[in-house]
C-alpha positions as a Markdown table, in Angstrom:
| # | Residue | x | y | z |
|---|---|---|---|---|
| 1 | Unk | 0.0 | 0.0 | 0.0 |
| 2 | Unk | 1.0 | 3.5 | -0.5 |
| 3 | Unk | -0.4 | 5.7 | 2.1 |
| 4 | Unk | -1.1 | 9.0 | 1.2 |
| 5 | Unk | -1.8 | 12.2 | 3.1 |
| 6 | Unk | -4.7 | 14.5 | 2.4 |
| 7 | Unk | -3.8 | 17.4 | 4.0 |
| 8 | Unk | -5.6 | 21.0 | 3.7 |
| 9 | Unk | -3.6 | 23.9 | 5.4 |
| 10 | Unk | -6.5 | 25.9 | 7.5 |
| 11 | Unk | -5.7 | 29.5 | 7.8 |
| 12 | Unk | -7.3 | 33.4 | 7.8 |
| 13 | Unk | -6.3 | 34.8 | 4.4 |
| 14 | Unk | -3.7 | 37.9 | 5.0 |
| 15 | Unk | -4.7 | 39.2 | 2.0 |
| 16 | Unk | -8.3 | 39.5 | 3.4 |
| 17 | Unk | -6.7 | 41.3 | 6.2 |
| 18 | Unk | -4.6 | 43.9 | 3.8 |
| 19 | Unk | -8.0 | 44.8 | 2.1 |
| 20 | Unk | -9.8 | 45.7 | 4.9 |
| 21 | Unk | -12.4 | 43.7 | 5.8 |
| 22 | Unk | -14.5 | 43.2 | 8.7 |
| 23 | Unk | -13.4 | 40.5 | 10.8 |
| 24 | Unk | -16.3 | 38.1 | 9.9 |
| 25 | Unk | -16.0 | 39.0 | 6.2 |
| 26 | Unk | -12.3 | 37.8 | 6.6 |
| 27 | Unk | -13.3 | 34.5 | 8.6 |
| 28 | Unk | -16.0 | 33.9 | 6.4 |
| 29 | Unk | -13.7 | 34.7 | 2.6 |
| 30 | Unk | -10.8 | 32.1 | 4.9 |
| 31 | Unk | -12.5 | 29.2 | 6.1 |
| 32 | Unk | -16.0 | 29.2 | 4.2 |
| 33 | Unk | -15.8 | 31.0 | 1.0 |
| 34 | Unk | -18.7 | 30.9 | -1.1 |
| 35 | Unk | -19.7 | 27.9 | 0.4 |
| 36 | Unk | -17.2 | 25.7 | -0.8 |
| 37 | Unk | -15.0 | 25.8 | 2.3 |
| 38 | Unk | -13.6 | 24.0 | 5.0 |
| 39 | Unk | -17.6 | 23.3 | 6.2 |
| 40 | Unk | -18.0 | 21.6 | 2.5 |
| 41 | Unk | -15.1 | 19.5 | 2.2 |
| 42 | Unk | -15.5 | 17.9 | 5.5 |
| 43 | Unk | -19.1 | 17.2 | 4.0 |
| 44 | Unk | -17.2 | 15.7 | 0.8 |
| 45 | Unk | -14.7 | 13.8 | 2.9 |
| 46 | Unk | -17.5 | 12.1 | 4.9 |
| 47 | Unk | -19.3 | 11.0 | 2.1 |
| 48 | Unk | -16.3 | 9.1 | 0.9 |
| 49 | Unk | -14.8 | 8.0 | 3.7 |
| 50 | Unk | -11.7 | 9.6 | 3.5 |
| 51 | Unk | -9.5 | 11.1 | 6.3 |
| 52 | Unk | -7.9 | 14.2 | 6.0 |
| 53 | Unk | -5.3 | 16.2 | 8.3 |
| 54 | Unk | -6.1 | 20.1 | 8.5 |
| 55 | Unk | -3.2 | 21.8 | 9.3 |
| 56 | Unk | -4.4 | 24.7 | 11.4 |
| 57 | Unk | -2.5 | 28.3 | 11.9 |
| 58 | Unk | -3.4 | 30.0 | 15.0 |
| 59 | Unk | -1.7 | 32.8 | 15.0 |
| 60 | Unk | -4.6 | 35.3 | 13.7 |
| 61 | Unk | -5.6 | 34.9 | 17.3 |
| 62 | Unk | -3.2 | 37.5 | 18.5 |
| 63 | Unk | -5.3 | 40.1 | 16.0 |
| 64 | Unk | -8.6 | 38.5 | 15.8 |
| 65 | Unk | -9.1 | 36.6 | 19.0 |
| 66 | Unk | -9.9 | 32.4 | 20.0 |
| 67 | Unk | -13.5 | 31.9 | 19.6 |
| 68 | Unk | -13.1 | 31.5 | 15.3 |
| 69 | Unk | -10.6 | 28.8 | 16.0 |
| 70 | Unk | -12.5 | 27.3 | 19.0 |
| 71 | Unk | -15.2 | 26.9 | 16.4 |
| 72 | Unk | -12.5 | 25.6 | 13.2 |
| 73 | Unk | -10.7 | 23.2 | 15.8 |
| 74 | Unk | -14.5 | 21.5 | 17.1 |
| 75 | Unk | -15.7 | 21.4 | 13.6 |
| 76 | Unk | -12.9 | 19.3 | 12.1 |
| 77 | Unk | -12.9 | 17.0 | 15.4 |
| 78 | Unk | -16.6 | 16.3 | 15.5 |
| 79 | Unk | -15.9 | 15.2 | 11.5 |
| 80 | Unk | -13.7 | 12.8 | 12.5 |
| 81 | Unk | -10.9 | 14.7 | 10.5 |
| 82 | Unk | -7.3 | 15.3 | 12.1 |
| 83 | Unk | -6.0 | 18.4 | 13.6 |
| 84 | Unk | -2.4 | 19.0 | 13.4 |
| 85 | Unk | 0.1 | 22.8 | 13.4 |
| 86 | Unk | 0.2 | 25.3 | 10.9 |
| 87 | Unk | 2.1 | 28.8 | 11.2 |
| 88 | Unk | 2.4 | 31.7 | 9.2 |
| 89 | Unk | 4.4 | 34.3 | 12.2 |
| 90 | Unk | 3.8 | 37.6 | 10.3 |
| 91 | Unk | 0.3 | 37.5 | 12.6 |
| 92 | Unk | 2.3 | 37.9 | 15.4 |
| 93 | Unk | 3.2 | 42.0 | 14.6 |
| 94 | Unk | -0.1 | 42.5 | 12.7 |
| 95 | Unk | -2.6 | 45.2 | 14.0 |
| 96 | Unk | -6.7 | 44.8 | 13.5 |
| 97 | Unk | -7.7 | 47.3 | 10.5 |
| 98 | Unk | -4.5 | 48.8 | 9.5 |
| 99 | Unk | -4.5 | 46.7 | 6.2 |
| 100 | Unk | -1.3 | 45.0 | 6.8 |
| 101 | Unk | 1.0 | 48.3 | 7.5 |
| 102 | Unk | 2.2 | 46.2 | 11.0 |
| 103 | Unk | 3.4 | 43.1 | 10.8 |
| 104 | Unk | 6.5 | 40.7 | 11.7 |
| 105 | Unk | 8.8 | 38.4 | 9.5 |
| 106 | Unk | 6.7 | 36.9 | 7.0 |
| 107 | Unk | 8.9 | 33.4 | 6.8 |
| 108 | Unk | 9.6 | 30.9 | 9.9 |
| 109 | Unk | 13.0 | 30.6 | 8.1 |
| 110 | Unk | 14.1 | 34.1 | 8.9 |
| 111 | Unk | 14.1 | 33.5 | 12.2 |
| 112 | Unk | 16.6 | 32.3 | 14.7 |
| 113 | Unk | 16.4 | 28.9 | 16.3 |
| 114 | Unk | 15.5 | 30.3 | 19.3 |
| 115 | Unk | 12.7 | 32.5 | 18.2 |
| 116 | Unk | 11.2 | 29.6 | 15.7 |
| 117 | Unk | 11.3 | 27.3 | 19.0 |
| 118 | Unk | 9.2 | 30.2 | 21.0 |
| 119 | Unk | 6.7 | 30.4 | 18.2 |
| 120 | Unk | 6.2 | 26.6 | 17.7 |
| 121 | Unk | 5.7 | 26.2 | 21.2 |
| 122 | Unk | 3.2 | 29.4 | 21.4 |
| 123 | Unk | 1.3 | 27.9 | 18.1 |
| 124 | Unk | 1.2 | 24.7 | 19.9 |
| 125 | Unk | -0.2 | 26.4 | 23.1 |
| 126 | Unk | -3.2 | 28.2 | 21.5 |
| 127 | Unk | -4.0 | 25.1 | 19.3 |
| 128 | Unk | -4.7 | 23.1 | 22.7 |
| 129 | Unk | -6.4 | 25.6 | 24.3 |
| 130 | Unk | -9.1 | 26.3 | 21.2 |
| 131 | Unk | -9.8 | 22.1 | 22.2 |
| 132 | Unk | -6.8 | 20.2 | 19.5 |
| 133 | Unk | -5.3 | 17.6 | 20.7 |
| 134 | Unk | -1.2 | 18.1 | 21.3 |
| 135 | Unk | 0.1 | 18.5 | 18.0 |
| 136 | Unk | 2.3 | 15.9 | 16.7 |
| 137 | Unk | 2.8 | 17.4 | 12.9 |
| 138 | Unk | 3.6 | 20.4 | 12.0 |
| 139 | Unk | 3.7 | 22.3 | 8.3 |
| 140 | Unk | 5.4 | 25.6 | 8.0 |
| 141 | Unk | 3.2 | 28.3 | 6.3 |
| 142 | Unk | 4.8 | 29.0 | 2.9 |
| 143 | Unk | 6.5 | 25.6 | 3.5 |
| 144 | Unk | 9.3 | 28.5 | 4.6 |
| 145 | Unk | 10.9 | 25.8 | 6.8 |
| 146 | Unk | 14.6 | 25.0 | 7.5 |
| 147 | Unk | 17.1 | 22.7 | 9.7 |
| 148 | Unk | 16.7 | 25.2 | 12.5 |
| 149 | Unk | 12.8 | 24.1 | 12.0 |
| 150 | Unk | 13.4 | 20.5 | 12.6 |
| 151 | Unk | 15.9 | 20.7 | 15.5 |
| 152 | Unk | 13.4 | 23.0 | 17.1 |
| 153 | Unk | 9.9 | 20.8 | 16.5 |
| 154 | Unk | 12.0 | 17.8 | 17.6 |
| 155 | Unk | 13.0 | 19.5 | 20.9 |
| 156 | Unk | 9.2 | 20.2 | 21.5 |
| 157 | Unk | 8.2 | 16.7 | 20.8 |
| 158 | Unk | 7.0 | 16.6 | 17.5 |
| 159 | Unk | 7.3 | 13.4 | 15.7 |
| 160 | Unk | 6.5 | 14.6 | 11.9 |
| 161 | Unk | 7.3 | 17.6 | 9.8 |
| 162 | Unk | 5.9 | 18.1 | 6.0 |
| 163 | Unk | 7.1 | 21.1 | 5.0 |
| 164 | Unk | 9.6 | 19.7 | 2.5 |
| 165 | Unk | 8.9 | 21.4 | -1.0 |
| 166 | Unk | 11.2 | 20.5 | -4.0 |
| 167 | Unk | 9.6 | 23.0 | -6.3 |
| 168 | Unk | 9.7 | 25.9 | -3.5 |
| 169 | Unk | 13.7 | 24.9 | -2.8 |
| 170 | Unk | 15.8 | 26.5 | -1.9 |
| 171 | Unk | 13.7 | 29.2 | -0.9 |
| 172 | Unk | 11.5 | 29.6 | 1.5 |
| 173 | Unk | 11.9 | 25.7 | 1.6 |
| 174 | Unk | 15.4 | 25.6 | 3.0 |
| 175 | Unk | 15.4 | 22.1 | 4.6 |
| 176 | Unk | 18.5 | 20.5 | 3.9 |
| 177 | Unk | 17.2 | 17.6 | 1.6 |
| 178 | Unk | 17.4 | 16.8 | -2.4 |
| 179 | Unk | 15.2 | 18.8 | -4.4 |
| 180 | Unk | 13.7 | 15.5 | -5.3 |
| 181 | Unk | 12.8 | 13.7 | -2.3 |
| 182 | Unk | 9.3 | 12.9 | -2.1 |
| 183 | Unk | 9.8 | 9.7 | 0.2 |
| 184 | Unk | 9.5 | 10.3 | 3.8 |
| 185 | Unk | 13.0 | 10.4 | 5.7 |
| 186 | Unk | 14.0 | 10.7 | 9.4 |
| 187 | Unk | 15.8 | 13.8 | 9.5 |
| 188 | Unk | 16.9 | 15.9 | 12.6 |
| 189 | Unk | 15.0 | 13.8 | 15.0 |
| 190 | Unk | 11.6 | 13.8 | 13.7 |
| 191 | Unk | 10.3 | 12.1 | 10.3 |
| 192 | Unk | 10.0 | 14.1 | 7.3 |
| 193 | Unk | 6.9 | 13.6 | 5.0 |
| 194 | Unk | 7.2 | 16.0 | 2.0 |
| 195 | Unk | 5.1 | 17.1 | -0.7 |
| 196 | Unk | 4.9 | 14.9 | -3.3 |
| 197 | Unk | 6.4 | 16.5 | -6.5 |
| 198 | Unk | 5.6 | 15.7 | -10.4 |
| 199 | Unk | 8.1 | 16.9 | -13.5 |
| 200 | Unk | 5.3 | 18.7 | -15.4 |
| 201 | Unk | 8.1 | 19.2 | -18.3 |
| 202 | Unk | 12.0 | 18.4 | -18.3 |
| 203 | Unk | 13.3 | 19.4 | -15.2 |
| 204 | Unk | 10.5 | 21.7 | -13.7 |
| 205 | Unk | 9.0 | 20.4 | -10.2 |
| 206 | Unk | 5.5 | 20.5 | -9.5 |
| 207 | Unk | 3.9 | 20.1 | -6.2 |
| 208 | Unk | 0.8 | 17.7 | -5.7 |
| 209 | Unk | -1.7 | 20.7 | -4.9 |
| 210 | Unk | -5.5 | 20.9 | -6.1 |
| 211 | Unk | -5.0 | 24.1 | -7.4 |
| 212 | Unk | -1.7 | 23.4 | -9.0 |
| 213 | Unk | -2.5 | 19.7 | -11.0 |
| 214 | Unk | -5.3 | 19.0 | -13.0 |
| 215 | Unk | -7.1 | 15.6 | -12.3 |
| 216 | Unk | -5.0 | 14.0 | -15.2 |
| 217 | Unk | -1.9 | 14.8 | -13.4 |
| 218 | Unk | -3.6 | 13.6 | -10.1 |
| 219 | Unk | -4.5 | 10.8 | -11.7 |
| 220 | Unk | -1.5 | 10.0 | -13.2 |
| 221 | Unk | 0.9 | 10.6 | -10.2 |
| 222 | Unk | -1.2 | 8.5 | -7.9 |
| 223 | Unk | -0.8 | 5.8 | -10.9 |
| 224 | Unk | 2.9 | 5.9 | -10.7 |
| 225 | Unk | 3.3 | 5.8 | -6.9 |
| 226 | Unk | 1.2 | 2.6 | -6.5 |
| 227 | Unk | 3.2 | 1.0 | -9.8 |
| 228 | Unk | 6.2 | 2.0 | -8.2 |
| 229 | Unk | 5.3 | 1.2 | -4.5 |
| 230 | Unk | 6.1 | 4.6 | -3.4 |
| 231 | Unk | 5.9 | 4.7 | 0.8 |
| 232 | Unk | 3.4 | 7.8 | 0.6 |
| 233 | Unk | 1.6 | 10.3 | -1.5 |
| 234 | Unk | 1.2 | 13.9 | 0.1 |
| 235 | Unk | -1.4 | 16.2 | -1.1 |
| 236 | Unk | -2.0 | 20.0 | -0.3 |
| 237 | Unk | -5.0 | 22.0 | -0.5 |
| 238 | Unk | -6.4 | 24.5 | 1.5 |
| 239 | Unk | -9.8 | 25.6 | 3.0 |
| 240 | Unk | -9.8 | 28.6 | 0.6 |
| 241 | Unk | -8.7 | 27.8 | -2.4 |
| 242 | Unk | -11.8 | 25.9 | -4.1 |
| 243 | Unk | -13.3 | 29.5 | -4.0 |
| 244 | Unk | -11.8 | 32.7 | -6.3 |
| 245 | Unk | -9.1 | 34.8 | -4.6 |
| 246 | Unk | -12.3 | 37.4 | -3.7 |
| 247 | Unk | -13.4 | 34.4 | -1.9 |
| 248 | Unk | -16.9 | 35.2 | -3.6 |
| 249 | Unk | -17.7 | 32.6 | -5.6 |
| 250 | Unk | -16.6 | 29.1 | -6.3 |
| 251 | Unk | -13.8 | 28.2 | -8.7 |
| 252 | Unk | -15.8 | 25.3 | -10.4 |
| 253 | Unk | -12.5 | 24.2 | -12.2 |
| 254 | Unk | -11.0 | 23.5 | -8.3 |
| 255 | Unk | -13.7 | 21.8 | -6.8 |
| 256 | Unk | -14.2 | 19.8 | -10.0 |
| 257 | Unk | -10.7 | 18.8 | -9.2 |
| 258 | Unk | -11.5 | 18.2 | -5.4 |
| 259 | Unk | -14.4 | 16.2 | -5.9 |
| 260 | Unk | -13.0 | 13.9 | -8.5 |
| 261 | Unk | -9.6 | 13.0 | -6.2 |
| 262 | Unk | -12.0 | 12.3 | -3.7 |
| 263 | Unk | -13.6 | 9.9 | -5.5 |
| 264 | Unk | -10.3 | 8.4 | -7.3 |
| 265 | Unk | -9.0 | 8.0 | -3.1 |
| 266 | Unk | -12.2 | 6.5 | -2.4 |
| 267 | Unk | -12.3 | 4.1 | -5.0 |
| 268 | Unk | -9.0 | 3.2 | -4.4 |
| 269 | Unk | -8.5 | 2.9 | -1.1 |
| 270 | Unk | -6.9 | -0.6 | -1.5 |
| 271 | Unk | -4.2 | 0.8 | -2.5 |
| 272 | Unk | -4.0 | 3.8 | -1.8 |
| 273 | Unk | -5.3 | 5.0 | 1.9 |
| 274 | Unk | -6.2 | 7.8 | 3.5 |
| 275 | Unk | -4.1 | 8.4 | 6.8 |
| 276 | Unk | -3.9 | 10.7 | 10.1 |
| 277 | Unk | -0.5 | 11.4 | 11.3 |
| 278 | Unk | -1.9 | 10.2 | 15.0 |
| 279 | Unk | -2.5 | 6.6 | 13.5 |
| 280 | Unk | 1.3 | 6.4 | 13.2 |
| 281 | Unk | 1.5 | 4.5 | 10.4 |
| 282 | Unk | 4.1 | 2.3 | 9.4 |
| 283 | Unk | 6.4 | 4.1 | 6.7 |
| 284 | Unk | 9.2 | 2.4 | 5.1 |
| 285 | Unk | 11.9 | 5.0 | 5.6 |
| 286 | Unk | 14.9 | 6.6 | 3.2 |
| 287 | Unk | 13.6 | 5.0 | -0.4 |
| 288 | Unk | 14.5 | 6.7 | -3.4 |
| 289 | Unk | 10.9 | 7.1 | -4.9 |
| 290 | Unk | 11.2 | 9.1 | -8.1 |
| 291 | Unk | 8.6 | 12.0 | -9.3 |
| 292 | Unk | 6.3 | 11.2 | -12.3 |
| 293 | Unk | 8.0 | 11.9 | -15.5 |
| 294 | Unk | 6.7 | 14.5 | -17.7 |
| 295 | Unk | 4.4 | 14.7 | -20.6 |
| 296 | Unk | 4.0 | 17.0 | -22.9 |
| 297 | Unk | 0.1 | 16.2 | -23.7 |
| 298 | Unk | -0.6 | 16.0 | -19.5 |
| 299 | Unk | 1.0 | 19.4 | -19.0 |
| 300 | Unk | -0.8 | 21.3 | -22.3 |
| 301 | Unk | -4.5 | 20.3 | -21.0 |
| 302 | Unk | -3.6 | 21.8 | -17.3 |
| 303 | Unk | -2.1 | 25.0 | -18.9 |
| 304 | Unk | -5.8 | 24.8 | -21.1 |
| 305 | Unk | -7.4 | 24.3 | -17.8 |
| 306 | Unk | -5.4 | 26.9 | -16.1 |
| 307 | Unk | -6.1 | 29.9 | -17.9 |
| 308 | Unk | -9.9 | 29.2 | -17.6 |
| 309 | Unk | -9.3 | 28.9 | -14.3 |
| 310 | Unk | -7.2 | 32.2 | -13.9 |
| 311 | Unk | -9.6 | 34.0 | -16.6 |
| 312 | Unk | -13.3 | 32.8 | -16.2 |
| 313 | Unk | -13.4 | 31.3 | -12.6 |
| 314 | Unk | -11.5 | 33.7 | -10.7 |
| 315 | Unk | -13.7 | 36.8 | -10.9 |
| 316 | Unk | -15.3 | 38.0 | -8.6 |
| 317 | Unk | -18.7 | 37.4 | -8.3 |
């Protein structure tokens, strides 16, 4: 079996923040936009029995308070869904409606090891209180994570880190591993699950994302990693990004693509199943799994499917 790891990255939009919106307009454009939001894909992943690990930030809480991710953290429990540590530490020098003029270091990796170890453990601190359970995963927001990161999550008693990024390397994703590791590793103490990569075209990465594949290269890369017996398969999405930027309206392109790797998971499952970091599952360490090749044909439909996407589905409603 290849295990693979649905993750969505839960989060308040910064550039909601920046344009000035009311508080609830910027909760409701994060986590719910236009109705295809978190609230819908936990729907989505119940019909298909699927699980799925939201990777939560909670550092809006220092501008915007603890009752929205109270609510966020209960929802995805009562779903059965996973709740594990996201962090994006600009929050922690942002100001409520000054449309971002105030804010700290946008990536974890320009921090010192010290300071990235006080803002884990602070993450990790108002996670717990809004109801998680003590994180045991963490992804760094941007995927802006280095060695520093590791050393510093292993000291606090993390066991997994998924921040690992081959097309975003070497920066913000500064972890000292190839560009082309997609298997998980142990590395600095903890056990590093990265994002699984395709070669859209000769040697350009692509990260498995929903908005950044199209369902033939889903399809296609989860086809190689159960011919190849890859350990894992790690998918990003977010709780936003099935809507337009506005966050107005859906993007019907995005959660065409949602719906249909649900299903292909779903029907698959034999092969390819749907894990929570807390199950601990058993990973075969340190293999050299490989990145789908590219094709040509694969890579011209997405870029077809793209600029509908980025033309037609992205205004605003």
């Amino acid at each position: 079996m290849t295990r693979v790891f649905l993750t969505i990255d839960a989060e308040l939009m910064w550039r909601h923040h920046v344009a000035g919106h009311d508080a609830e307009t910027i909760l409701r454009r994060s986590l719910d936009p236009a109705g295809v939001g978190i609230g819908w894909q936990l729907g989505r992943l119940h019909r298909h029995g699927l699980k799925a690990v939201f990777f939560v930030d909670p550092m809006p809480c220092l501008v915007y308070g603890t009752d929205w991710l109270r609510r966020l953290v209960g929802r995805i429990l009562e779903a059965g869904q996973e709740v594990q540590l996201h962090l994006h530490p600009n929050w922690t020098g942002a100001r409520r409606g000054d449309r971002g003029a105030a804010h700290a270091a946008f990536e974890l990796i320009d921090y010192s090891f010290s300071e990235q170890r006080d803002l884990l453990a602070g993450a990790s601190d108002l996670l717990t209180a809004a109801g998680a359970p003590q994180p045991i995963a963490f992804r760094a927001g941007s995927y802006a994570a280095s060695d520093d990161t590791l050393h510093a999550l292993a000291a606090l008693g993390f066991a997994y880190d998924s921040s690992h990024n081959g097309s975003e390397h070497p920066w913000p994703s500064a972890i000292s591993l190839p560009v082309r590791q997609i298997s998980p590793t142990r590395h600095h103490g903890l056990i590093e699950l990265p994002v699984t990569l395709i070669e859209d075209r000769r040697g350009n990465l692509r990260h498995f994302q929903i908005c950044a594949l199209s369902i033939h290269e889903m399809r296609a890369a989860l086809d190689h990693a159960v011919r190849a017996g890859h350990a894992a398969v790690t998918i990003v999405s977010h709780g936003f990004e099935l809507a337009n930027r506005a966050g107005t309206r859906p993007n019907r392109v995005h959660v065409r693509r949602f719906e249909t790797l649900c299903r292909l998971l779903a029907d698959r499952r034999a092969d390819l199943p749907t894990s929570h970091f807390a199950d601990r599952p058993a990973l075969p360490l340190g293999r050299s799994d490989l990145p789908l090749g590219p094709s040509l044909v694969r890579t011209r439909l997405r870029q077809a499917e793209q600029f509908w996407s980025n033309w037609v589905e992205e205004r605003a409603a």
